[in-house]
N, C-alpha and C positions, 0 to 999 in steps of 0.2 A: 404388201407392206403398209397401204396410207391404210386401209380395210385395219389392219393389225393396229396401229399407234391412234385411228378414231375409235375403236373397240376398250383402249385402255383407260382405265379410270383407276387415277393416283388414290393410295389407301387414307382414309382420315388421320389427321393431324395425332391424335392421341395413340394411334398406330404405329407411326415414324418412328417418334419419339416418345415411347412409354413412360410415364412416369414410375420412379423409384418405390418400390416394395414397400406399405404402411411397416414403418418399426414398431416396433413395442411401443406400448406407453409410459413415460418415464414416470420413476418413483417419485415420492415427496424427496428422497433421500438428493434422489438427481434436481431435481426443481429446485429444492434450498440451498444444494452446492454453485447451482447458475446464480440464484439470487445475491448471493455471498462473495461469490466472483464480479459480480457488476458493483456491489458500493464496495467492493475494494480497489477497484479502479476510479471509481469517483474519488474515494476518497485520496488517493493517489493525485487523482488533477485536483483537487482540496484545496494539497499542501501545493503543489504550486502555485494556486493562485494567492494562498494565503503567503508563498512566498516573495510572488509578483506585486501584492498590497505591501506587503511593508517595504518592499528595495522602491517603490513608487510613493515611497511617503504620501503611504493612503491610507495608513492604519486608525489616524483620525479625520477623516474624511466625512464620516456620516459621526457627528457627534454625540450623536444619544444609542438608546441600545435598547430592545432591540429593532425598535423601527430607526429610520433614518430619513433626520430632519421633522422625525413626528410622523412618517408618510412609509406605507410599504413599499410604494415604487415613487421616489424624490424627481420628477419627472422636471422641473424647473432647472433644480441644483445638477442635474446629471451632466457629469463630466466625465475624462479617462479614469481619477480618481476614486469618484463615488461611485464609479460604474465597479472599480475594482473589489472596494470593499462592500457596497450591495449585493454583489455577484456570489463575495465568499463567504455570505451569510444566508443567500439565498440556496446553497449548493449545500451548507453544512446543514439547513433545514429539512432540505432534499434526504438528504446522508439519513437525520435523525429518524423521521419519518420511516425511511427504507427499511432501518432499522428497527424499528419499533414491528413492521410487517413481518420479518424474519421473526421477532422473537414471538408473536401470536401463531405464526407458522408452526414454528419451530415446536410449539405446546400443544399446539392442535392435532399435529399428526405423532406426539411421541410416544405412541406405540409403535410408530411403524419407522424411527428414526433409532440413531444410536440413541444411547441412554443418555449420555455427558451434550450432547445437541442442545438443547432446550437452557441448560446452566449458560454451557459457554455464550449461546448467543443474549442472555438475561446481562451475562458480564459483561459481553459489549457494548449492551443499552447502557449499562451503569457509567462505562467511560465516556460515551457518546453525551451522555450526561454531566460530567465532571468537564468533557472540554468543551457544551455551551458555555457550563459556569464559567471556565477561564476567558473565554469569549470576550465574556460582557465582561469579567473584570479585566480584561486589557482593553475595553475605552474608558469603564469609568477610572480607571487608574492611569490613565494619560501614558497608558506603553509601556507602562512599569516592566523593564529588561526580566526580573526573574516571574512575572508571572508570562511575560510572552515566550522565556525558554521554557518553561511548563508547558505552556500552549502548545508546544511545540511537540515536546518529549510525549506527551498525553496522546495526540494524533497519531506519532510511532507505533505506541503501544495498542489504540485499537486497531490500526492498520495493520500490524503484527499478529493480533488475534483475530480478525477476518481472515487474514493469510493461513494461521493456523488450522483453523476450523473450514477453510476448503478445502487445505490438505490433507485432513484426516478424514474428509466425505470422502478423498477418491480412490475410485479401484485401485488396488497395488498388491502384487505380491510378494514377499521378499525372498533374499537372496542371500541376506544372514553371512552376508561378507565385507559390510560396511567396518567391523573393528572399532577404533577410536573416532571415528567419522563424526558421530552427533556431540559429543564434546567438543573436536575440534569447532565443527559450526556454532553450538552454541560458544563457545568463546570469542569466536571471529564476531559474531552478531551482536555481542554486549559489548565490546571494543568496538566497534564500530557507529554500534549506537551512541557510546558517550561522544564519539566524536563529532557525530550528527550531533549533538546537544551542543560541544564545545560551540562548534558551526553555527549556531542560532543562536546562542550568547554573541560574537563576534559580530552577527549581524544584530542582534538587538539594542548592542552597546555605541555600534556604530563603531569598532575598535579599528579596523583597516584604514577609519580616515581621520581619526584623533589617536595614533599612535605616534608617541613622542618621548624620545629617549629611553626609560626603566619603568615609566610609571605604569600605573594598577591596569589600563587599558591595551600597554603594549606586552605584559604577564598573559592578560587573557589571551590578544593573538597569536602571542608565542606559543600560548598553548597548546591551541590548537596545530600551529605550524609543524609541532615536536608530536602531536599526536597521529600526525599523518603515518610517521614509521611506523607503530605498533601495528596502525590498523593495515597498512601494507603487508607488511608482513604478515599477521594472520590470513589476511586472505591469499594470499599466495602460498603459505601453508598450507592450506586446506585445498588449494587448487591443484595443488602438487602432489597431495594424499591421493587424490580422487585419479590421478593420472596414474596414481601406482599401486591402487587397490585394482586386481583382480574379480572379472565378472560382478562388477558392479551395475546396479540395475541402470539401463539407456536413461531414467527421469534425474536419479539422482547426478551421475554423470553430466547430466546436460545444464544441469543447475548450477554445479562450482564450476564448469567452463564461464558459463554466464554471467560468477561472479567474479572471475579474473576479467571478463571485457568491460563490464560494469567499472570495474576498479580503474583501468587504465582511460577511461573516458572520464572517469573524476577529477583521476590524479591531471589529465591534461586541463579540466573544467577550474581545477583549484589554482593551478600555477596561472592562467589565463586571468581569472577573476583578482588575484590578489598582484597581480602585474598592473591591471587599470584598475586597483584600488576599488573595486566595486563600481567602478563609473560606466560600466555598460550591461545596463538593468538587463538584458537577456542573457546574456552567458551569468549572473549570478544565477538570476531562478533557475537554470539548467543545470548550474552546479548543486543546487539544492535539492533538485526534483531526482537529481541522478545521484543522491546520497541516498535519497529515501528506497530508492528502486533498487538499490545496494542492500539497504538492510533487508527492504519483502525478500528480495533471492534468497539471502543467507538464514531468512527465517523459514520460507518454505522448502530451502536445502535441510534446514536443523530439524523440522518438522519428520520431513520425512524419512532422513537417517531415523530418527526415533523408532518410528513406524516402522524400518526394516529390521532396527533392532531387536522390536519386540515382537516380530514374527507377520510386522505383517497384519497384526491387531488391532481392525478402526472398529470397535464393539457393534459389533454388527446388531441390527434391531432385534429385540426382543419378540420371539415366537408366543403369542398368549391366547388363550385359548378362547375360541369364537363367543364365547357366553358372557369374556372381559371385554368385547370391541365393540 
């Protein structure tokens, strides 16, 4: 027996434990749909820091544009404040940058990409473009309410077409049982968005803490307060469809559950925040980050209803013949 167990010599370490089979190597198609997914998640934490800057009155914190104090890193002046809005300038450069990557990607490899790839991501540089501009004009215009609700609505919107243009890179089959589905969601997502916007008005105006009896700032609260039903109710429409549509495909399914939990953690985030009048800057940004995270769902839900509508159709790359490549 000792004769047997001195005899035995344990197998090498790469034996034990074999490492995982080399996969495939992934397409430009798959590379650009990671790329695409990462600054849609940046831009996601963006908006809430952009939402943390302003409930921190720190949207003029760094007073020129777009350095601050004259300086890339204001290293004297750095406080909670300027750290805020340094941060959300330094992170939307980040964003632009990323941006600008994808769309040279996106033209370099479009032979071997869907055809519409290279457009769509050119449009998101354009908007990534239009909300520096708002940017810089919400300090040199001292906060001006409707160009910060632009600022706001603009963010939406490229975040919505990042969201789009991941969901039309991914594999999916369809299942051509969706119905009324992608209407429903696009409805739910444009109702919802205005309400998002309402939302950023009431925060720009400062309306939850200057609202007093009928006047112009307690109209816009109210606004929004009465907009809460429609957009409930869309989304629970649509969450209700999807519970009773038949062999619907597991992504789409998983989507309008997500946007019924989504809903009910706002609706709890909206009564919380308009109870302490805005006085407790982390449940506002969480009420705002979880509005945004509201619309991506119902737009990557609309998305891909689409998708299944049309069979399933993400214009698969162009075959061209070796003498074009």
């Amino acid at each position: 027996m000792a004769a047997h167990l001195t005899s035995f010599s344990p197998a090498p370490f790469y034996r034990l434990r074999p490492w995982p089979p080399r996969t495939e190597s992934l397409t430009p198609s798959d590379r650009l749909r990671r790329l695409v997914w990462k600054i849609a998640l940046a831009t996601l934490a963006l908006m809430a820091v952009g939402s943390a800057t302003r409930v921190m009155n720190a949207g003029l914190a760094c007073p020129d544009w777009p350095l601050c104090y004259g300086q890339w890193v204001p290293q004297q002046q750095m406080n909670l404040q300027v750290f805020l809005e340094w941060f959300h300038r330094l992170d939307a450069a980040l964003i632009g940058l990323s941006t600008l990557w994808l769309v040279l990607l996106s033209w370099w490899y479009r032979r071997q990409v869907p055809t519409w790839l290279p457009w769509a991501t050119t449009a998101a540089l354009a908007l990534i473009g239009l909300q520096g501009l708002l940017g810089g004009l919400t300090v040199t215009q001292l906060l001006r309410f409707d160009i910060v609700t632009a600022h706001l609505g603009t963010a939406l919107i490229f975040f919505s077409t990042l969201l789009v243009i991941g969901v039309g890179l991914l594999p999916y089959t369809s299942t051509g049982t969706v119905g009324h589905l992608p209407w429903l969601g696009l409805g739910a997502t444009a109702i919802v968005y205005g309400q998002c916007l309402l939302g950023g008005l009431v925060g720009s105006r400062w309306a939850a803490h200057q609202c007093f009896g009928l006047g112009e700032l307690c109209q816009v609260m109210n606004t929004h307060l009465l907009g809460v039903l429609p957009a409930t109710l869309a989304v629970l429409t649509l969450t209700l469809r999807v519970w009773r549509t038949p062999a619907l495909s597991y992504p789409l399914r998983r989507l309008g559950n997500l946007a019924s939990v989504w809903l009910v953690f706002q609706l709890v985030m909206g009564i919380a925040t308009f109870r302490l009048r805005l006085q407790v800057e982390p449940l506002t940004v969480i009420h705002h980050t979880l509005g945004a995270a509201l619309v991506g769902t119902l737009v990557c839900f609309t998305a891909l209803a689409w998708r299944d509508a049309w069979g399933g159709y993400a214009a698969a790359p162009r075959v061209t013949p070796s003498s074009e490549v």
